[in-house]
C-alpha positions as CSV (number, residue, x, y, z in Angstrom):
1,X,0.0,0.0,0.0
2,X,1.2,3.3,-1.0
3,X,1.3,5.5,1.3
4,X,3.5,8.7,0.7
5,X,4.1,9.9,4.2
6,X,0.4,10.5,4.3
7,X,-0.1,8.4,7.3
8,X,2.6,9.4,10.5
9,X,4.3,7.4,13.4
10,X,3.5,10.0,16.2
11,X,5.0,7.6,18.9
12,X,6.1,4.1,19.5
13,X,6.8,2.1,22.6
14,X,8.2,-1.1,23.9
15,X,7.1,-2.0,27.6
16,X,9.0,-5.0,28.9
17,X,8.6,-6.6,32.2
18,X,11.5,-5.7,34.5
19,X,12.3,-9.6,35.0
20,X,14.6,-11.5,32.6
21,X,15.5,-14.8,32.0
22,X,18.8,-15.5,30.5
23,X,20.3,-18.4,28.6
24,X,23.5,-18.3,30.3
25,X,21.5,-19.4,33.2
26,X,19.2,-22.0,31.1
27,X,22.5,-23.6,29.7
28,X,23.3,-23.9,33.4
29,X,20.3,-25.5,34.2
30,X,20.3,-28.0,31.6
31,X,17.0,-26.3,30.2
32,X,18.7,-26.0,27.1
33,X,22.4,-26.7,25.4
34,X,24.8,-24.3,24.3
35,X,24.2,-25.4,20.7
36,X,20.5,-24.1,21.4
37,X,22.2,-20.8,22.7
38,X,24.7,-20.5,19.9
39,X,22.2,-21.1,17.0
40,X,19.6,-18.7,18.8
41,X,21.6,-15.7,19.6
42,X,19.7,-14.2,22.1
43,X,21.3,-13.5,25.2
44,X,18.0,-13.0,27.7
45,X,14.2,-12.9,27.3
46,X,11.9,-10.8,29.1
47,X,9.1,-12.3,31.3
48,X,6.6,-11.0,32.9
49,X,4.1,-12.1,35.9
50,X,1.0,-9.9,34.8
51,X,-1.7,-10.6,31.7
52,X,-0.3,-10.3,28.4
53,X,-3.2,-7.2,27.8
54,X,-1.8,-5.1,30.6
55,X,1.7,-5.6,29.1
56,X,-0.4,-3.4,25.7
57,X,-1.9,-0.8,28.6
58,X,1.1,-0.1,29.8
59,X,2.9,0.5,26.8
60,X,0.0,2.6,25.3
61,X,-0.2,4.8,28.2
62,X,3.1,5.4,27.8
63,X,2.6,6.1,24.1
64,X,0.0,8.7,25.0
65,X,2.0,10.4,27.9
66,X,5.1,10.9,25.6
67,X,2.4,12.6,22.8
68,X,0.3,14.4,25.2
69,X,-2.4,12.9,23.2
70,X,-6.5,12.6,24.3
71,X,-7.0,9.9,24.0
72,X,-11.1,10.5,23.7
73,X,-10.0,11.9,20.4
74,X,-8.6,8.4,19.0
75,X,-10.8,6.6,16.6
76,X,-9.5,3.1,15.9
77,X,-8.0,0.8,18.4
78,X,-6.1,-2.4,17.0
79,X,-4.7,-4.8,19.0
80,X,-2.9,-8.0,18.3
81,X,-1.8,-11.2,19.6
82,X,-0.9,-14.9,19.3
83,X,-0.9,-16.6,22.6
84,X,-3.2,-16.5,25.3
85,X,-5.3,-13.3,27.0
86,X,-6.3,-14.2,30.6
87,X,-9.9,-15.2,29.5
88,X,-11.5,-17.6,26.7
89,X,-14.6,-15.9,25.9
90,X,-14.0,-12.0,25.7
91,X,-12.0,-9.6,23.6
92,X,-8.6,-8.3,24.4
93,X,-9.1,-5.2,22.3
94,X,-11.6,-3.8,23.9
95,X,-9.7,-4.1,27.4
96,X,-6.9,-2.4,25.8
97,X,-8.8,0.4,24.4
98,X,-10.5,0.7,27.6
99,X,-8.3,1.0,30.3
100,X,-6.1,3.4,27.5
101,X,-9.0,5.7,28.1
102,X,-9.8,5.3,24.6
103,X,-13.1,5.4,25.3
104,X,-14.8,6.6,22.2
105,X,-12.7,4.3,19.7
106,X,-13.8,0.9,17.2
107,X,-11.9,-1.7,19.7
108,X,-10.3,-4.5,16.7
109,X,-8.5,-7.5,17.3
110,X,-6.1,-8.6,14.7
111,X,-5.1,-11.7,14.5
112,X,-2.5,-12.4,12.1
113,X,-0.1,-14.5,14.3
114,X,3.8,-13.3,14.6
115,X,2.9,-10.8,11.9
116,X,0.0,-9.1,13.7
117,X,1.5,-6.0,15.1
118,X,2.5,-5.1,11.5
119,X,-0.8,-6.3,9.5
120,X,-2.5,-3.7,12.4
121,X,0.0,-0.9,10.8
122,X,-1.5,-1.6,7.2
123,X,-5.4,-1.8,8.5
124,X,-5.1,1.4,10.8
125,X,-3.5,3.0,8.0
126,X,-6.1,2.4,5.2
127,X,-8.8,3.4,7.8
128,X,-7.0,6.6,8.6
129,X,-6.7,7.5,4.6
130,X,-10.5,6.2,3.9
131,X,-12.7,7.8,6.5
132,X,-12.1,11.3,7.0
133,X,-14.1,10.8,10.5
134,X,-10.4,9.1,11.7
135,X,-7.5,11.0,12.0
136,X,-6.1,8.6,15.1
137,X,-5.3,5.0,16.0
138,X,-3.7,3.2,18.2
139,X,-2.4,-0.3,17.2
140,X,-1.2,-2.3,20.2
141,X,-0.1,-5.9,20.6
142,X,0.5,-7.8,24.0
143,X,1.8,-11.0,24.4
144,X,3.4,-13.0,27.6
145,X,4.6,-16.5,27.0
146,X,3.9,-18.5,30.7
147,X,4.3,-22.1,31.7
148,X,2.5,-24.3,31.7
149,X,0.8,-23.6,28.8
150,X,3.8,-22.7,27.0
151,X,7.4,-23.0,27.4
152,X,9.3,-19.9,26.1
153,X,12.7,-21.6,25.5
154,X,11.9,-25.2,24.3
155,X,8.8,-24.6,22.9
156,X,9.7,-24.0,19.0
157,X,12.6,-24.4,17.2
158,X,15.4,-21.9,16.8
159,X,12.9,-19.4,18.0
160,X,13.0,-18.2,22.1
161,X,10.1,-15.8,23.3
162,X,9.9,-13.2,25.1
163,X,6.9,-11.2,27.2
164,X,5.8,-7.5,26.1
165,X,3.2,-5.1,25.5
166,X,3.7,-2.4,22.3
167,X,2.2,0.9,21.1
168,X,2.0,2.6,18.3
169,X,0.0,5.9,17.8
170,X,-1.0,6.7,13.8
171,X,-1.9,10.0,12.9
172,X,-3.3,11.1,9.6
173,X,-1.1,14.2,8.1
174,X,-3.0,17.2,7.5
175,X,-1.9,20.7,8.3
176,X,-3.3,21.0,11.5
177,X,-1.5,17.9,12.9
178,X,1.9,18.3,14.5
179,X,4.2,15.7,12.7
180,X,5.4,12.4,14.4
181,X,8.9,11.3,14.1
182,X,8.0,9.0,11.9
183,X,6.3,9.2,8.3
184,X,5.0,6.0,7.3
185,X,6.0,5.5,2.9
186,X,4.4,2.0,2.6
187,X,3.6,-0.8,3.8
188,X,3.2,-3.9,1.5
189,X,2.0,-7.8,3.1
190,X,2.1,-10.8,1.0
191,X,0.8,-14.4,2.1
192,X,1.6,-18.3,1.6
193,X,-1.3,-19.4,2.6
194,X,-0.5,-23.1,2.2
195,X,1.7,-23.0,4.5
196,X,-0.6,-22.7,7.6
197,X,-0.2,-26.3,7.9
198,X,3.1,-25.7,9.3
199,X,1.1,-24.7,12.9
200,X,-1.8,-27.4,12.8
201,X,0.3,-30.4,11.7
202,X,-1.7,-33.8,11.6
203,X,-3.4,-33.0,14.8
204,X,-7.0,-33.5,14.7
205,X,-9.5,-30.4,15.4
206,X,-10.4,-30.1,19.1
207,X,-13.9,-28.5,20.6
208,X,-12.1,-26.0,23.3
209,X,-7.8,-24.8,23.6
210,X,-5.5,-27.3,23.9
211,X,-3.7,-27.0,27.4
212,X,0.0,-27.0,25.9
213,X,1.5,-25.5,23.1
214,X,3.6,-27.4,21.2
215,X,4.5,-25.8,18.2
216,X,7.8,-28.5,17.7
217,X,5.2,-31.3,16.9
218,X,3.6,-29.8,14.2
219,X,6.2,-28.3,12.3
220,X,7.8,-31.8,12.4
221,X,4.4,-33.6,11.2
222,X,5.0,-30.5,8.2
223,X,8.0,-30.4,7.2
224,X,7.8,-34.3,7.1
225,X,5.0,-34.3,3.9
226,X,6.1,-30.8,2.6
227,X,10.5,-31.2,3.1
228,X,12.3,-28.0,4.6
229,X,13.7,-27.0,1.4
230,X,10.5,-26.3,-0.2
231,X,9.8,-24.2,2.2
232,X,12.7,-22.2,2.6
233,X,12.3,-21.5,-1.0
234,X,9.5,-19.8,-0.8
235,X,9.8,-17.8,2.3
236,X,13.4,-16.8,0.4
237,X,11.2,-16.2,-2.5
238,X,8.3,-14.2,-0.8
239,X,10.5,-12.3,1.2
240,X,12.1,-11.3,-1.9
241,X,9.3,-9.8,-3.4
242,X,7.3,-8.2,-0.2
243,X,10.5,-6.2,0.5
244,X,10.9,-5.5,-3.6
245,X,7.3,-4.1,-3.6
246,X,7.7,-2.4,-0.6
247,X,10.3,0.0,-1.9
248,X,8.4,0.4,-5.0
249,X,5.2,1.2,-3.4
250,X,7.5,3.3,-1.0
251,X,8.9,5.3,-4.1
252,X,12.2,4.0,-2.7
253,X,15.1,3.1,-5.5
254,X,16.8,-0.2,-4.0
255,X,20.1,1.7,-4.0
256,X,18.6,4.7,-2.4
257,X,21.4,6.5,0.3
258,X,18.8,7.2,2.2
259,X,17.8,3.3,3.7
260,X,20.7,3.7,6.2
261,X,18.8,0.0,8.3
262,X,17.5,-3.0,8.0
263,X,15.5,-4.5,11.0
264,X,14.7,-7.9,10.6
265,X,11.9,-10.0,12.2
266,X,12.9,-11.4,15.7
267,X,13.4,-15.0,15.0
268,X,16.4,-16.2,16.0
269,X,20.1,-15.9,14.7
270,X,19.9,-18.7,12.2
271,X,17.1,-17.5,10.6
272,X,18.7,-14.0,10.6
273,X,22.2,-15.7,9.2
274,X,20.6,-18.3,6.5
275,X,17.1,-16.6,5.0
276,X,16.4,-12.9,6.1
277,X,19.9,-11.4,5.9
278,X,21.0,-13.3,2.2
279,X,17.9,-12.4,1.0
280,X,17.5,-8.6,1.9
281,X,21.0,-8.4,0.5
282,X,20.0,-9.5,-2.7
283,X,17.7,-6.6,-2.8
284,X,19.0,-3.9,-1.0
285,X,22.6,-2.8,0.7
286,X,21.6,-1.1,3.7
287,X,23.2,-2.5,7.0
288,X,21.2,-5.7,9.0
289,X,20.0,-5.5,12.2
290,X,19.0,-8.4,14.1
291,X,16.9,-6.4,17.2
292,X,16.4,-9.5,18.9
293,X,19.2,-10.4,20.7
294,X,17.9,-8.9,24.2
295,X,14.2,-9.9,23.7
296,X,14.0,-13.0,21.8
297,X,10.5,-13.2,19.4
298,X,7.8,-10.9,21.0
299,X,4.9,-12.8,18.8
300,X,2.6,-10.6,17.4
301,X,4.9,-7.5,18.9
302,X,8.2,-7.6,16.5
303,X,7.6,-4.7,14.0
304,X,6.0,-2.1,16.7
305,X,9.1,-2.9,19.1
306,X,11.3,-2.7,16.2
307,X,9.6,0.9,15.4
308,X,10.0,1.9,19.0
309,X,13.4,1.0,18.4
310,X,14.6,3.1,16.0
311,X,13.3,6.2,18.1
312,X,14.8,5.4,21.2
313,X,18.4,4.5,20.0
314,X,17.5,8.0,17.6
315,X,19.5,5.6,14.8
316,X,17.8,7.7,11.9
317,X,19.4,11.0,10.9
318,X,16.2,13.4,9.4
319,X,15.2,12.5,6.2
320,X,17.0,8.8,6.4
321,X,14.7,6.0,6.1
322,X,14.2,2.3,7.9
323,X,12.8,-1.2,6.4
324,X,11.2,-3.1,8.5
325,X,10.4,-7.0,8.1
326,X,7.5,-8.6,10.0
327,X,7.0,-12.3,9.3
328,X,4.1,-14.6,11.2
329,X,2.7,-18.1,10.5
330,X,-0.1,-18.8,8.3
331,X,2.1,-17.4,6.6
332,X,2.3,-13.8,5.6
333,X,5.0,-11.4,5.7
334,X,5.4,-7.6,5.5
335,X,7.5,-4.4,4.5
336,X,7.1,-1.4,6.3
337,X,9.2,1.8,4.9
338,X,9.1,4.9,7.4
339,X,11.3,8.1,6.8
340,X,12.8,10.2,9.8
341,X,11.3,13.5,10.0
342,X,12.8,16.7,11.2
343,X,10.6,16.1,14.5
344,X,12.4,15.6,18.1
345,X,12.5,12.1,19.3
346,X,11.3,12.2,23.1
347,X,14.5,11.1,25.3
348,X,12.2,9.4,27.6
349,X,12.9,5.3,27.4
350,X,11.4,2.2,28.6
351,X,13.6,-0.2,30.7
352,X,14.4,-3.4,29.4
């Protein structure tokens, strides 16, 4: 989706839990081997003891603080996920939007798996440029990762995952509206969506949630009828061609000066070494980064912490501009392009 800086970032936030668990420890423990560390590359995950939709609160109070935003004046509220809420029969989004004090916004859920926070960029966005009636969103995601239900560091494979809430606040440019740090260029998803067999295996279809989560078993019972090479050709393949678009749709020449970063999705150092980084230099020069090394895989959270990222570290000089890779089961991946604007980036940080 073409977007043309018509849509702004006005702020993004990480909130992590001020506990950690890290693998030095885990090796120590036995919980996993330093072969599991090595090929992983994360050195800690964050983990939390409250509900994964408090995690989104806290963040998007934080958000709102930082823009001195109403937030009676926000119109959409998206939020997204891929593991458990604290309750079966009720919706998450409306929580969120609730306790935000964003009391006079459409509550969404978006559920999109690991890719959700950045599919909830690209529906807030085309809501904000089709109905003049909403100039402001929200987009949060919120996810916490607890035993016994499921276990963070053997769980998956090659993939660790940590606990935390995100916020993003979207603004519609006009002339009245004070810029955001951020303008948003493009964003641009693409889908396999064969592939969802990768998270339902051979298991058979059950009446209520399972009480474990064992995503191991299913992407062996996959990868034994579809073979791991055909899938790493197309993910090589699809990758390829979302990040292609989105610099096209972007108006953004492959060997533009301006793309000073890369931030990749957070899924793992092997992933990062043998599909994401070969391909995106295929494409594009611009330096990698690999922004999970201190958080492991945030589920549905990735692109929006990777956003709130780049304005805390304040890696973008004015006018430079960041790709960012989202990537979630099902599967569907996603380009966002955002450009630095001459706007102050607040110094005020979230602790990790």
């Amino acid at each position: 989706m073409r977007i043309a800086g018509r849509v702004g970032v006005t702020a993004a936030v990480a909130h992590y839990p001020d506990t950690v668990e890290k693998a030095v420890d885990m090796v120590a423990a036995g919980r996993i081997t330093e072969e599991d560390a090595a090929a992983t590359g994360v050195e800690q995950l964050p983990v939390a003891e409250v509900p994964a939709p408090r995690l989104a609160v806290a963040a998007a109070r934080t958000a709102l603080a930082r823009a001195g935003w109403d937030p009676t004046r926000i119109g959409l509220a998206l939020h997204a996920w891929i593991y458990h809420q604290g309750h079966d029969f009720w919706s998450p989004a409306h929580y969120v939007a609730h306790e935000s004090g964003a009391t006079e916004a459409l509550p969404m859920g978006v559920q999109q798996m690991c890719n959700g926070g950045a599919m909830a960029v690209e529906v807030a966005a085309a809501r904000l440029l089709s109905d003049p009636a909403t100039a402001r969103a929200l987009v949060t995601t919120g996810d916490r990762f607890a035993a016994p239900g499921f276990d963070r560091w053997k769980g998956d494979y090659g993939l660790w995952y940590g606990d935390a809430g995100t916020a993003l606040l979207l603004h519609r440019a006009d002339p009245v509206q004070r810029p955001g740090p951020l303008d948003l260029l493009s964003v641009t998803s693409l889908a396999a969506p064969a592939l969802e067999l990768m998270h339902r295996g051979a298991d058979e279809f059950t009446p209520a949630p399972r009480a474990e989560v064992d995503v191991r078993r299913t992407k062996r019972d996959f990868l034994r009828s579809a073979g791991k090479e055909a899938f790493v050709d197309t993910v090589r393949a699809k990758v390829a061609t979302v990040l292609r678009r989105g610099l096209d749709e972007a108006g953004v020449a492959a060997d533009d000066p301006r793309v000073t970063t890369v931030l990749l999705p957070r899924l793992g150092a092997t992933a990062a070494r043998d599909i994401y980084g070969p391909v995106v230099g295929s494409v594009l020069g611009a330096p990698l980064v690999d922004p999970g090394t201190r958080t492991g895989h945030l589920g549905a959270g990735d692109v929006p912490a990777s956003l709130a990222d780049l304005l805390d570290s304040d890696r973008l000089a004015p006018g430079a501009i960041a790709v960012l890779l989202g990537a979630g089961g099902g599967f569907t991946w996603s380009c966002l392009v955002v450009r630095r604007t001459g706007e102050p980036i607040s110094t005020e940080r979230t602790e990790r």
